[in-house]
Structures are given as structure tokens and as C-alpha cells.
N, C-alpha and C positions, 0 to 999 in steps of 0.2 A: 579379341572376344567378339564374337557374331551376335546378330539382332535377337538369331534362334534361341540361343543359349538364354539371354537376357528374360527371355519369354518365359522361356522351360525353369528359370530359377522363381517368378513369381507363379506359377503352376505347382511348384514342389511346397513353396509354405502354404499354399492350402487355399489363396483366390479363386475366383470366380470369376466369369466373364462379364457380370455386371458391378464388381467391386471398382475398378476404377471409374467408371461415370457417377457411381455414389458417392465415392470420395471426393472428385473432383468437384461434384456440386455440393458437397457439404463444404469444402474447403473455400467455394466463392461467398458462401454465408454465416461462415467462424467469424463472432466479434470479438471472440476474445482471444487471446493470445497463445496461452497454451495449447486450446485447443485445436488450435491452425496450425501450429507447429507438429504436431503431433501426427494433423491428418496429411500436413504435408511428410513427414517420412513416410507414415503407413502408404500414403502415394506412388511416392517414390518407388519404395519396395514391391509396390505390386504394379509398378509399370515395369520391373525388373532388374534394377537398379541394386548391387551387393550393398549389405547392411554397413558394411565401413566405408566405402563411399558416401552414402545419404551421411551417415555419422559427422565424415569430416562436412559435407557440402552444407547439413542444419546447425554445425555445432553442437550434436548432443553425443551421447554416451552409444555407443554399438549395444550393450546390455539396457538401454534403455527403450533403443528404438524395435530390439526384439520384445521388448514386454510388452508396447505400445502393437506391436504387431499381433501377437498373442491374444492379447483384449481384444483387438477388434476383430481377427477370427473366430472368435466364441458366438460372436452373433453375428456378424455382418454389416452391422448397425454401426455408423459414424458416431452415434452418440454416445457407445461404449466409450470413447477416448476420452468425454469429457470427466471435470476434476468431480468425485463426490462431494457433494454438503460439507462444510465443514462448518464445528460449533464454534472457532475465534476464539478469540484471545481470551483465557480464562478470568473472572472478575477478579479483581484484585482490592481489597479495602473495603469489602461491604458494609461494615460500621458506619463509613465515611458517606454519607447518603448526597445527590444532588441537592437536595433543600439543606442540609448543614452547611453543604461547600461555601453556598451562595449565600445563610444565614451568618459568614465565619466573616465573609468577605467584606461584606457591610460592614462589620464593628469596625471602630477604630484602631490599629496598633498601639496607639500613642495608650491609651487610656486602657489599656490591657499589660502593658506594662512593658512594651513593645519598645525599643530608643529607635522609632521612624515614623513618619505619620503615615506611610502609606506602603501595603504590602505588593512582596518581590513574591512567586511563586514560591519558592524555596524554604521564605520566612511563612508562608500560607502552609505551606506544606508539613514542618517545621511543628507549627500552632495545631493543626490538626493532628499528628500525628499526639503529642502528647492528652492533647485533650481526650481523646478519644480512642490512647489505647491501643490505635491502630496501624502500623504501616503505612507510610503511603510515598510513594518516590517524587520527586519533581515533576517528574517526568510523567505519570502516571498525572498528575493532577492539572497538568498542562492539557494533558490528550484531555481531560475530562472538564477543563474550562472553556477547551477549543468545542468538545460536540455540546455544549450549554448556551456557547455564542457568545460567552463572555468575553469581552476585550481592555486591556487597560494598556494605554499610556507611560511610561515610564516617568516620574514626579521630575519636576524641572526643578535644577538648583540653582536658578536664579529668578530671581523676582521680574514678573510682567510688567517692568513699567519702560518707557521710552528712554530711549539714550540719550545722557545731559547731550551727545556731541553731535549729535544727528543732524543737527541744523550747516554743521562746517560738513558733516560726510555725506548729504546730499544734494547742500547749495540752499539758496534761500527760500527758492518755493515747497519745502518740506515743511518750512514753520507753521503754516495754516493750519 
């Protein structure tokens, strides 16, 4: 297969003589990953490169890197390839407000009727959900204690005090 050919196949999908110096500088200042992957195929194919070659050499889809191709021939613009806005993970448990979560968490299990003094998420989760009617996964109440900044401990089941045997398991200058 000749240089010529190579040339004549990125001519035929429809580049321009200034599309690879645009790519290529867009492609030095992709932070993000997608969108570097992406400009590197569209790259690729427009330095003349057949679409199941880039395929196998990016690891993506032959019908992907013509879409990705496709887009960014409609305008010429490197920023066609990036991802649109997306609106994220749909709310889950709206009942279940930050200020209950963290009003729930303070009470005590024990005295709620609870057989532990101190709550596991699951048992949090568990509490909330009944009280309040609503759904709510472990999981979901993890992810929502994590962006709160809340952190807990797991209850120790033994008592903080010194070891009667400490004094024979570090020698004598431990007694002090």
C-alpha cells in the first residue's frame, strides 16, 4: 500500500489541508481522556490511516471511530468530539434530606430501640428508610455520607484499657 493511496484515502472522507495541524494541536491539549482518544483516531484517519487499523491500534469500535469521524467533519472543529453536558446520576430518596441524614445519625441506636450503640450504614439506612417511607440503598447512603464528609469508625469490641500482661510483653521499662 503506497504513501499516495494513504493520502488519497483521507481526501475522500472529506479533510482539509488544515485538519491535521488542528487535530494534532488540539490533541497536545486534551485533559481529558475521552476526548484525546477520540482526536487521536479522528488523527489518525486524517493522516490516512484505514479505519480498522486506528480501530485495532486505539482499541475502539471501527463504527465508532466513523461516528467520531463524522462529527468532527460537520464542522471542522476539534471540539465537536468532546462529551455533551451530562445531567448525572438521577436523585435517588428525596425525602431522605442531608439535614435528616446527619439529624438520624446523632441519635442513639440503643435508645431507639436499636440492639447496638452505634450505627453500621446499612442499620442507618435500614432506620431511614422505614421512618421516612423512602428507599434508600446502602450504597446510596454511603455515597451521600462520603460528599457530607462524614466519617465514622467502626465501635471497638473491646474495652480501652492496658493489658494486665504488658509489663512481661515489653520488659520492665513499660511499667512507668
Amino acid at each position: 500500500m503506497g504513501i499516495m493511496q494513504k493520502a488519497n484515502r483521507a481526501a475522500e472522507h472529506g479533510f482539509d489541508r488544515y485538519d491535521q495541524r488542528r487535530l494534532a494541536r488540539a490533541l497536545e491539549h486534551a485533559s481529558e481522556v475521552r476526548l484525546y482518544r477520540r482526536l487521536q483516531a479522528v488523527l489518525l484517519v486524517a493522516l490516512g490511516w484505514a479505519v480498522r487499523e486506528v480501530a485495532r491500534l486505539t482499541a475502539a469500535r471501527p463504527w465508532a471511530i466513523c461516528s467520531w469521524v463524522r462529527r468532527y467533519l460537520r464542522t471542522h472543529q476539534p471540539e465537536s468530539l468532546r462529551d455533551a453536558a451530562r445531567s448525572g446520576r438521577p436523585p435517588t430518596a428525596r425525602r431522605i434530606t442531608d439535614a435528616r441524614v446527619v439529624r438520624e445519625l446523632r441519635r442513639d441506636p440503643l435508645r431507639l430501640g436499636y440492639n447496638t450503640t452505634g450505627w453500621t450504614v446499612s442499620l442507618l439506612a435500614e432506620h431511614l428508610r422505614q421512618k421516612y417511607g423512602c428507599p434508600i440503598s446502602a450504597r446510596t447512603l454511603r455515597r451521600r455520607l462520603h460528599r457530607l464528609g462524614l466519617r465514622w469508625k467502626r465501635p471497638r469490641y473491646v474495652y480501652a484499657t492496658k493489658d494486665p500482661h504488658r509489663t512481661q510483653k515489653k520488659g520492665r521499662l513499660s511499667a512507668a
